[in-house]
FITORSE-119383 format. One record per residue (C-alpha): residue in one letter; x, y, z. Coordinates in steps of 0.05 Angstrom, whole numbers, plus 5000, padded with zeros to 4 digits. Layout:
N
+------+------+------+------+
! resn !   xx !   yy !   zz !
+------+------+------+------+
!    A !    X !    Y !    Z !
...
+------+------+------+------+
END
This chain:
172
+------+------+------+------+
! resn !   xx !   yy !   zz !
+------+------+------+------+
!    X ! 6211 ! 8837 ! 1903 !
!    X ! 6257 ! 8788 ! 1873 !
!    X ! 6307 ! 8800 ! 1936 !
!    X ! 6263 ! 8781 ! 1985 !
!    X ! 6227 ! 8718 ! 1947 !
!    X ! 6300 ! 8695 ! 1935 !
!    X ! 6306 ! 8702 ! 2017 !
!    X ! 6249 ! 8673 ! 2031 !
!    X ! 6260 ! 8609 ! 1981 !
!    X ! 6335 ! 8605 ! 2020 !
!    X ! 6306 ! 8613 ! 2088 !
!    X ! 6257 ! 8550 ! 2078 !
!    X ! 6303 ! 8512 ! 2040 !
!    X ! 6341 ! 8520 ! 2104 !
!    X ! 6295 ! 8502 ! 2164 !
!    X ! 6264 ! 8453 ! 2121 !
!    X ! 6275 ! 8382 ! 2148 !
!    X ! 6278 ! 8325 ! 2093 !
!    X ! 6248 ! 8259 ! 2117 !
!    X ! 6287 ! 8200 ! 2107 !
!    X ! 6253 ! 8130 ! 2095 !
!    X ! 6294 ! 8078 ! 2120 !
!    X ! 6271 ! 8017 ! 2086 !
!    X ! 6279 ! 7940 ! 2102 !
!    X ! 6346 ! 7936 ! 2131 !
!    X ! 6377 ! 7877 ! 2094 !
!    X ! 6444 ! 7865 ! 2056 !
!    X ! 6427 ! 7851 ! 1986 !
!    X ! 6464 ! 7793 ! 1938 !
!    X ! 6531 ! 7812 ! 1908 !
!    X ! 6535 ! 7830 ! 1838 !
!    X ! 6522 ! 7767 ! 1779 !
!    X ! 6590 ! 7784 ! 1758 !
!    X ! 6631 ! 7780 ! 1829 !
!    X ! 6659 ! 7700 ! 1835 !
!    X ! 6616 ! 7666 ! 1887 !
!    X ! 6642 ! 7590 ! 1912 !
!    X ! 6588 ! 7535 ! 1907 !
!    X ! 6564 ! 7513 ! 1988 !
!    X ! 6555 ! 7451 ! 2008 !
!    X ! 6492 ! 7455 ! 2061 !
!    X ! 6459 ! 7398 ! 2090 !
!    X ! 6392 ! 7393 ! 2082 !
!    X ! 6375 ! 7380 ! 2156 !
!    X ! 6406 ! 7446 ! 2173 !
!    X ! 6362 ! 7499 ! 2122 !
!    X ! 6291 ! 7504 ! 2157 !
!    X ! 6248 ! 7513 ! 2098 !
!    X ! 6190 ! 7572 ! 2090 !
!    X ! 6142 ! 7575 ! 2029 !
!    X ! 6091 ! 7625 ! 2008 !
!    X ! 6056 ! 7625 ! 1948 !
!    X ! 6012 ! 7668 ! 1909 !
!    X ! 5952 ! 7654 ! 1945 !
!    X ! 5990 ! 7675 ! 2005 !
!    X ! 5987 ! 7599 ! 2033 !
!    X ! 6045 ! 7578 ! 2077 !
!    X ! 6091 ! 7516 ! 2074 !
!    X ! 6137 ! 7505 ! 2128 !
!    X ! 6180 ! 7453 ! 2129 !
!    X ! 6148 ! 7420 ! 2070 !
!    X ! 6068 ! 7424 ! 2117 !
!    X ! 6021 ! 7475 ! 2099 !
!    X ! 6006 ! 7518 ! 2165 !
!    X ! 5944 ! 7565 ! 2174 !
!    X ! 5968 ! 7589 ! 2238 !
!    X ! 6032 ! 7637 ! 2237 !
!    X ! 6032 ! 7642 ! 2310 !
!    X ! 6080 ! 7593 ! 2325 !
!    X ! 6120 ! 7597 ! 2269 !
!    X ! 6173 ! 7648 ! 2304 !
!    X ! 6179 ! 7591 ! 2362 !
!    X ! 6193 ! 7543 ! 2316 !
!    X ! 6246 ! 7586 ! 2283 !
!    X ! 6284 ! 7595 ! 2353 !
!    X ! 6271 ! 7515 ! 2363 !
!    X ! 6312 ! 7499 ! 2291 !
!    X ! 6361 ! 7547 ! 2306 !
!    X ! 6379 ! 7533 ! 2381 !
!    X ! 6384 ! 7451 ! 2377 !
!    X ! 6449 ! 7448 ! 2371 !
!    X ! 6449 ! 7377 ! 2348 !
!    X ! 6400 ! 7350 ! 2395 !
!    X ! 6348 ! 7329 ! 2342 !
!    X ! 6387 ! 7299 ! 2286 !
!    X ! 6323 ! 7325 ! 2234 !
!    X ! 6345 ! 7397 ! 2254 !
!    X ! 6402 ! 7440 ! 2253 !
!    X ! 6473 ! 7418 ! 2287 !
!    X ! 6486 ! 7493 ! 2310 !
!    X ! 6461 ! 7556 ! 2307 !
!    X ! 6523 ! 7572 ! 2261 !
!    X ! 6501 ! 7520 ! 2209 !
!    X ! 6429 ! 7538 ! 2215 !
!    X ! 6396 ! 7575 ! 2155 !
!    X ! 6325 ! 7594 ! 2140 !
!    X ! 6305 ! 7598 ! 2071 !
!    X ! 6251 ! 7639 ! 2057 !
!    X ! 6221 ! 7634 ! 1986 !
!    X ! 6161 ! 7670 ! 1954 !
!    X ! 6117 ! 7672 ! 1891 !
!    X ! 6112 ! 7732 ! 1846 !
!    X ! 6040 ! 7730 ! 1873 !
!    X ! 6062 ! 7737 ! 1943 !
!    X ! 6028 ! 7802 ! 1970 !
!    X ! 6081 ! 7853 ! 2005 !
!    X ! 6041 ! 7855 ! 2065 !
!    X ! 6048 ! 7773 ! 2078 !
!    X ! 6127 ! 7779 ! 2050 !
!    X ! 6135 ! 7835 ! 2109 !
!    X ! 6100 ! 7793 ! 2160 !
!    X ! 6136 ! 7732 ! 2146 !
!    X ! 6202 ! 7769 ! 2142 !
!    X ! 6191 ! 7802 ! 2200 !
!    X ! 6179 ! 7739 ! 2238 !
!    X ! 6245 ! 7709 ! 2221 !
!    X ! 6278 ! 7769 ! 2236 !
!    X ! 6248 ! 7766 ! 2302 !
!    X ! 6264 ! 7700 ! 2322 !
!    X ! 6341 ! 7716 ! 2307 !
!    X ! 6325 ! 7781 ! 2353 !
!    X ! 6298 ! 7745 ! 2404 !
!    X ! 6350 ! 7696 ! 2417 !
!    X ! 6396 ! 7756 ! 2412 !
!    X ! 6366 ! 7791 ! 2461 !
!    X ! 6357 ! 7724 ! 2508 !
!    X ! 6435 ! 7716 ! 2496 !
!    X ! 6453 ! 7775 ! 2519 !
!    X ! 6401 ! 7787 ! 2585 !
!    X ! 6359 ! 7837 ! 2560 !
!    X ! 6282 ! 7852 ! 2535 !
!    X ! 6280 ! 7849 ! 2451 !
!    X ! 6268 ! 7923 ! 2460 !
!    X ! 6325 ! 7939 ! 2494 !
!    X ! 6365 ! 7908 ! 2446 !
!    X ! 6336 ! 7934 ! 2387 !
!    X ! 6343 ! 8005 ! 2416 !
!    X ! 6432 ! 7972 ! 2429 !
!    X ! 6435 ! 7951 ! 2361 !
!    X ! 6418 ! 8022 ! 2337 !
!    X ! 6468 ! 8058 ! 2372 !
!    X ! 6531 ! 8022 ! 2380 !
!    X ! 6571 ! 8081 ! 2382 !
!    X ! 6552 ! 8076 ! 2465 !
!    X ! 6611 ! 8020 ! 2488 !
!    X ! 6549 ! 8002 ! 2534 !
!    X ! 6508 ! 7980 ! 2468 !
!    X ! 6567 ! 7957 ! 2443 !
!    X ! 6581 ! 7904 ! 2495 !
!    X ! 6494 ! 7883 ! 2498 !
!    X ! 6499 ! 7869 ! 2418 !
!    X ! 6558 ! 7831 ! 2419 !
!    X ! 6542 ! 7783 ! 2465 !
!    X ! 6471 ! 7778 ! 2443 !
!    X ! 6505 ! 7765 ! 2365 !
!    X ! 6558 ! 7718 ! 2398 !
!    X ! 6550 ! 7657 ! 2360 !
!    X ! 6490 ! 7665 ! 2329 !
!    X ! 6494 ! 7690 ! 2253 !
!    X ! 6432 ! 7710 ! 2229 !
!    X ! 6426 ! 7668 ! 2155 !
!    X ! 6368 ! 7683 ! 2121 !
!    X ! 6370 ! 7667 ! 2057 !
!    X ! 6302 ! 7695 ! 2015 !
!    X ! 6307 ! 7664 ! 1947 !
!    X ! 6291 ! 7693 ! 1879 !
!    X ! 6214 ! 7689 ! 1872 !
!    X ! 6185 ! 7635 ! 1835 !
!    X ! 6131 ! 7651 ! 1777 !
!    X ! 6058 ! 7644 ! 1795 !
!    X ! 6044 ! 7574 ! 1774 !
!    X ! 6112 ! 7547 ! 1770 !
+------+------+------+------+
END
C-alpha cells in the first residue's frame, strides 16, 4: 500500500504543471548601498503625474478627471523633440515621473502605470511599422532574428524613463 501511494504521489508530482505569475515587469532601484551620481534634469523635460489618496489625478501640476487623453499627451511630451520649448528636447531626455500616495488604490496605480507604459509601446510600435500587438507579441520572443529586428527599431531612440517615486504619506 505504501508502494503504490509513493507511485502515485511521484506520478502527480510529475504531470503536475506549476503556474507561474509573472508580475509587473519593471526593473526595480539598485540597492541604498550601491554609489548612484546625482542628475541634473531640466524641469521642462520630466512630464509630471500625481495621484493621491483619494485617487485624484494631477498632471502636469492640473487636476484631470478624464484619463482618456492622458496616454496622448504622454506620446505628445515625449515625441517634441524640442518643438515646444515647455516640453521635452528629445525623446532621450524625456522622463515621466509618476508619483503616488500611500492611499493610492492598486487598481488606479495599475491603470495609470499601464497607461504610461503604453504610450512608450505605442510609439515603439509606430517606430517600427507595426500594430502595438504585434510588437508586444516581438518583444516577447526575441530569440526569432525577425522579432529581433521589429523591437529594435521600434526601441531605436526612444528609452523608456519612467521614473515612479517613493510614495508620499497620506496627508503629506
Amino acid at each position: 500500500m505504501a508502494d503504490i501511494a509513493f507511485l502515485m504521489l511521484i506520478f502527480f508530482l510529475v504531470t503536475t504543471t506549476i503556474a507561474n505569475d509573472r508580475g509587473l515587469s519593471m526593473q526595480l532601484p539598485p540597492p541604498p548601498e550601491a554609489k548612484q551620481e546625482d542628475v541634473k534634469i531640466q524641469e521642462h523635460n520630466m512630464f509630471k503625474i500625481q495621484v493621491n489618496s483619494s485617487d485624484a489625478l494631477l498632471v502636469e501640476g492640473n487636476p484631470m478627471q478624464d484619463i482618456s487623453g492622458l496616454k496622448e499627451d504622454i506620446k505628445k511630451f515625449i515625441l517634441n523633440r524640442g518643438n515646444d520649448p515647455t516640453m521635452s528636447d528629445s525623446p532621450e531626455k524625456a522622463i515621466v515621473s509618476y508619483k503616488t500616495d500611500r492611499g493610492t488604490t492598486h487598481r488606479r496605480f495599475i491603470e495609470i502605470l499601464d497607461l504610461i507604459q503604453g504610450a512608450y509601446y505605442d510609439i515603439y510600435a509606430e517606430q517600427a511599422g507595426v500594430t502595438n500587438k504585434k510588437f508586444r507579441e516581438a518583444a516577447s520572443d526575441l530569440a526569432d532574428p525577425a522579432n529581433r529586428q521589429i523591437y529594435d527599431k521600434g526601441r531605436a531612440g526612444v528609452p523608456m524613463q519612467v521614473s515612479i517615486a517613493e510614495p508620499t504619506k497620506v496627508g503629506n
